[in-house]
N, C-alpha and C positions, 0 to 999 in steps of 0.2 A: 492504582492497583488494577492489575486487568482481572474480568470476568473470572478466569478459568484459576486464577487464586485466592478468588474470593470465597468462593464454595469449596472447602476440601472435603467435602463430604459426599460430594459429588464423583460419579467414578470416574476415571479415565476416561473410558471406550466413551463415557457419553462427552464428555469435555472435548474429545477431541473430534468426534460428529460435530458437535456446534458449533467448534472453531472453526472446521473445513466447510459447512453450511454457510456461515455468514464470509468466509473468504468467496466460495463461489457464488456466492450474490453479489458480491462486491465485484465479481466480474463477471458477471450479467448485465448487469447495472452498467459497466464500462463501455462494455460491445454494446448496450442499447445506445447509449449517448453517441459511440463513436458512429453507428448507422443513424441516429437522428440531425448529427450533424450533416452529414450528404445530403438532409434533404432542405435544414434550416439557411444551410450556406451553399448557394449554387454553383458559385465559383473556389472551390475548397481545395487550395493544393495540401494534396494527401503527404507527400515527402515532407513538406514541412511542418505540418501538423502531427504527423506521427513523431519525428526527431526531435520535434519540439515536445513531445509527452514523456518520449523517454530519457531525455536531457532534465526535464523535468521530477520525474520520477529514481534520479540516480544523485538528483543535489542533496541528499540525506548523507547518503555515503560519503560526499563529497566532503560535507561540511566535517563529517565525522576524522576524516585522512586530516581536514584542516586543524582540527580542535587537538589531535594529539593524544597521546596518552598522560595522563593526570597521574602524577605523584605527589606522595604525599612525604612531610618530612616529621619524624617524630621526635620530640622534646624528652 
């Protein structure tokens, strides 16, 4: 159960600050790592580290197109 359904008491406007908050932490947090990598790894091919993140980042979807749509049969 995520966060923002667990409190329905809680109002919108604020559930939805605290979701877009920890989203853009969550890409803070990304852009730091990807600038600490430049300096951890000195010979860092960019092209392949980046396609490699968003390859990465799109196998959700992927697995999802693979799984199908689930029906159900009823008795």
């Amino acid at each position: 159960m995520s966060r923002m359904t667990r409190l329905p008491e809680v109002k919108a406007n604020v559930a939805a600050f605290n979701f877009m908050f920890w989203e853009f932490l969550k890409i803070g947090v990304s852009v730091a790592m990807l600038a600490a990598a430049a300096k951890v790894v000195p010979d860092l091919s960019w092209p392949a580290m980046l396609i490699t993140l968003v390859v990465c980042m799109k196998m959700n979807w992927l697995a999802l197109l693979w799984q199908g749509r689930v029906t159900t049969t009823r008795s």
